[in-house]
N, C-alpha and C positions, 0 to 999 in steps of 0.2 A: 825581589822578583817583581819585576813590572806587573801591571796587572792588563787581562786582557780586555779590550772594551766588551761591549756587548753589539752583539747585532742588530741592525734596528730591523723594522717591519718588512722592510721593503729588499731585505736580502732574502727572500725567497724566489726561486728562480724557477719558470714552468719550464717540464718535463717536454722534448723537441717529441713534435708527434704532428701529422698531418699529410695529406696526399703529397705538395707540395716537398715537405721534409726526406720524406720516402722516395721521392724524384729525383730531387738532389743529392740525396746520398747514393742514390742507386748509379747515376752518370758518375759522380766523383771516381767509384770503384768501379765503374765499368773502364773507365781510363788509367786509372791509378795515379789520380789527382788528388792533394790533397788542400785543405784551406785553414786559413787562421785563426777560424771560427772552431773549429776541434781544437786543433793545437793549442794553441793560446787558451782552451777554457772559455769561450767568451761566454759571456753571462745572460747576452742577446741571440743564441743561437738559436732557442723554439722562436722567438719573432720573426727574425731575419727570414729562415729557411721555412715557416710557414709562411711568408710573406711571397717565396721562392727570390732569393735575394742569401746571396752567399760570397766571401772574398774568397779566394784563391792565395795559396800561398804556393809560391811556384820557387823552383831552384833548389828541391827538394824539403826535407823536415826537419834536416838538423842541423844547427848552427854553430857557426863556428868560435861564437860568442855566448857568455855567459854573463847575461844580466840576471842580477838578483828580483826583478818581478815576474820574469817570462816563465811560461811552462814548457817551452817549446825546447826542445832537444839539443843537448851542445857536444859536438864532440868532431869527429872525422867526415866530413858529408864525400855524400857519394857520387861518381861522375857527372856532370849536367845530363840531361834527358832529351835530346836532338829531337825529337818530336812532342816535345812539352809543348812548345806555343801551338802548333797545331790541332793539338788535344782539348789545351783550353778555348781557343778559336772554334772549336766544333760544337764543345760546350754551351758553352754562351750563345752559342749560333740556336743550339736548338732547345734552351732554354726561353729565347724570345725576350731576354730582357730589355730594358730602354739605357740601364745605367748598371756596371759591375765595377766592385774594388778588384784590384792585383797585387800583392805585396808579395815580398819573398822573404825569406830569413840570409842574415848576413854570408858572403863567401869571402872571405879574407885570402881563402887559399886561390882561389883564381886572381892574376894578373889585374882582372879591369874590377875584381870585384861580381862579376856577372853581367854586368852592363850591358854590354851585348845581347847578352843573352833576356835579360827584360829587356830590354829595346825591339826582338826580334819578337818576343811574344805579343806586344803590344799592336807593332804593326802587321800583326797574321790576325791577329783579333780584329782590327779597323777591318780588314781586309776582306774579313767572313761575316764579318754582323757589325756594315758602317754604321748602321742605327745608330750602336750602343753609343755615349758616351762614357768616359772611362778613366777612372780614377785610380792612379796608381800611388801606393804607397809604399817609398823605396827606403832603403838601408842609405848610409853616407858614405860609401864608397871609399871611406879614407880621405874624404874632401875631395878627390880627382875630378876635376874640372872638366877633362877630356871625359869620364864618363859619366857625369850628370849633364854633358853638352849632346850624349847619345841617346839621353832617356828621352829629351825635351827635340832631338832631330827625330823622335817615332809618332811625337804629336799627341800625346797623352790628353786628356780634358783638365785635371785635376793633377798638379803633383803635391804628395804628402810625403813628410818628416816630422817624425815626432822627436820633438826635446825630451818629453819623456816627465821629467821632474825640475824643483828649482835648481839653482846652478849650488848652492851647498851642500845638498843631497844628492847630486851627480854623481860624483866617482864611486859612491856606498852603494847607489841604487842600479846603475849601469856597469856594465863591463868596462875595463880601462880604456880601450879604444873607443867608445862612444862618449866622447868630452863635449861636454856642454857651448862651448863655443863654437867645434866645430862643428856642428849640430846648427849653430846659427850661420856659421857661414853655409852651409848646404842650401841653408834657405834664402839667403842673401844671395847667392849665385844662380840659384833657381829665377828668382824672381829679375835678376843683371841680364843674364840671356833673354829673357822674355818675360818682358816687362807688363804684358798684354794677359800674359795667363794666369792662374786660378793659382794658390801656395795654400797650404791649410797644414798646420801642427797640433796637437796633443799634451794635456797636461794631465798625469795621476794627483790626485789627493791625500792622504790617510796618511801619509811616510813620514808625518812629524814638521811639513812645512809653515810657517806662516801666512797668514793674509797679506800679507805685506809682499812676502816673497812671490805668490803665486803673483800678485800685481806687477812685480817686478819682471817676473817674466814674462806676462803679457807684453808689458812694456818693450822687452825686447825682442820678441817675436813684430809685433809692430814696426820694428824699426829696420825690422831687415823689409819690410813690406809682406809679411802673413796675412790672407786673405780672411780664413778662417780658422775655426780653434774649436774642442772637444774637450770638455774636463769632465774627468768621471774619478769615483771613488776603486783606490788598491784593493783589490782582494788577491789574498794570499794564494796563491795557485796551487799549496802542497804543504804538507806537513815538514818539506827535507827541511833540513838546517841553513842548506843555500836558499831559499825564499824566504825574505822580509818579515816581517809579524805586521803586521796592520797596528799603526801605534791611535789611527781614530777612523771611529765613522764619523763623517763628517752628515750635519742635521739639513733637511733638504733645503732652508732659510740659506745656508753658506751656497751652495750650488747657485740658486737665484741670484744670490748676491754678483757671484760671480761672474754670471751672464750678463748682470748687468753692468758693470764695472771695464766687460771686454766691448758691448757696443758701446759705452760711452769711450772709449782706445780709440774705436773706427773701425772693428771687426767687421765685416759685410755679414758674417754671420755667425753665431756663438750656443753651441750643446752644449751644456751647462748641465749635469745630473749623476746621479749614484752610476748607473747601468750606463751611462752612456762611456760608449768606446772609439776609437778614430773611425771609424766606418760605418758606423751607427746613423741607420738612415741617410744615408750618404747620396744618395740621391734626389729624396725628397728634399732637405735641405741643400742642395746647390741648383734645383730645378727654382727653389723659391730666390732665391741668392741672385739669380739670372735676371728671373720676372719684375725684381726691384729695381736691377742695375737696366734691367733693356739691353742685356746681352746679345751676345749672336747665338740664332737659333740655332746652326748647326755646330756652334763648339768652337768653329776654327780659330785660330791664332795665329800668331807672326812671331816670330823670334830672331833675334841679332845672330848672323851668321858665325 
């Protein structure tokens, strides 16, 4: 029987509490919206949502997919929601943010994947609060070219895809349809269409990878042109049998190292840490990311027709 590690100090996680908190939960259920910050368990969810700062998870709750580290629900999903992007559009509207995440859980069962349909949320959201800039983290659509060309024709700020884990832990840790390669073409083709705009990917920890490996896929997150990266440590989402067992916590020394290993790659920018998640701070860190590079202040971009 394997043994289980032990927890270090810094897995304790504050209780979501705060005027802020209470705001946001209140508009989520006043629309019947929900986000990947519940779902998912995220472990940043009293920071974020006291910070008033929450991602969206739109295209409903349950996935059509079953990867072995998510918490989020996998089974039959339910019709798309014809007035979702305008719900989160009001949202955000009257929350007053400067920067929000979007992501969705995968739809296999729809023809484009959803595409469309985050395409149309995205630009209702430009539409009702141009302030925001806007960070969307999308599924792979089954590599469909036509539909990651409809993500990037809504003008997004930010497009994210997470690789997820190293490529020998992929098919274990992933659903069979989210294959490691194609996962880098998504990003590869992101970054082909529009070469001007922002790519950021995701790496877990704890799943039994090597140092070598996680470098390695820096490396190849690089080489499709990844702008940015987040590595944070697995936590087990559930006791079922379909969740992972966390085979380490990794010591905070490995995380540093990390970071530092991805700007010496050429990362523009690199979260590196136990808690930290693809969205994690997601604005502060691409507002600093801009400030370095002498971006453009309003976001826009150009992309190949």
């Amino acid at each position: 029987m394997a043994q289980v590690p032990v927890k270090p100090k810094w897995f304790k996680i504050r209780p979501p509490a705060g005027n802020d908190y209470t705001h946001i939960k209140r508009t989520l259920r006043t629309h019947g919206l929900h986000t990947v910050c519940e779902e998912a368990r995220c472990p940043n969810l009293s920071e974020c949502w006291g910070g008033g700062t929450a991602t969206f998870m739109i295209m409903g709750h349950t996935c059509t997919r079953g990867c072995r580290f998510c918490a989020v629900d996998t089974g039959r999903p339910a019709p798309l929601d014809p007035t979702e992007p305008l719900k989160v559009a009001r949202s955000l509207a009257a929350w007053g943010l400067d920067y929000a995440v979007i992501t969705s859980v995968d739809r296999d069962d729809l023809p484009d994947g959803g595409a469309a349909h985050f395409a149309q949320t995205i630009r209702t959201v430009k539409a009702h609060a141009p302030q925001i800039r806007l960070e969307v983290l999308i599924p792979d659509f089954c590599g469909d070219v036509d539909a990651l060309r409809s993500i990037l024709d809504a003008q997004p700020d930010v497009v994210a895809h997470n690789i997820e884990t190293v490529e020998r832990l992929s098919p274990g840790v992933r659903d069979v349809r989210a294959r490691y390669a194609q996962s880098l073409g998504v990003l590869e083709t992101l970054k082909r269409f529009a070469p001007q705009g922002y790519t950021k990917s995701s790496v877990m920890v704890g799943l039994g990878e090597t140092f070598g490996e996680v470098r390695q896929t820096m490396v190849d997150l690089r080489s499709v042109g990844v702008d940015a990266l987040t590595v944070g440590q697995y936590l087990r989402p559930s006791r079922s049998k379909h969740h992972l067992d966390v085979v380490e916590y990794l010591p905070l020394e490995q995380f540093e190292a990390y970071r530092r290993v991805g700007e010496e790659l050429g990362f523009a920018y690199v979260a590196s840490g136990p808690l930290v998640r693809s969205s994690y701070r997601a604005g502060e860190l691409f507002t600093k990311y801009l400030l370095r590079r002498g971006g453009p202040a309003n976001g826009d971009q150009k992309h190949e027709a």
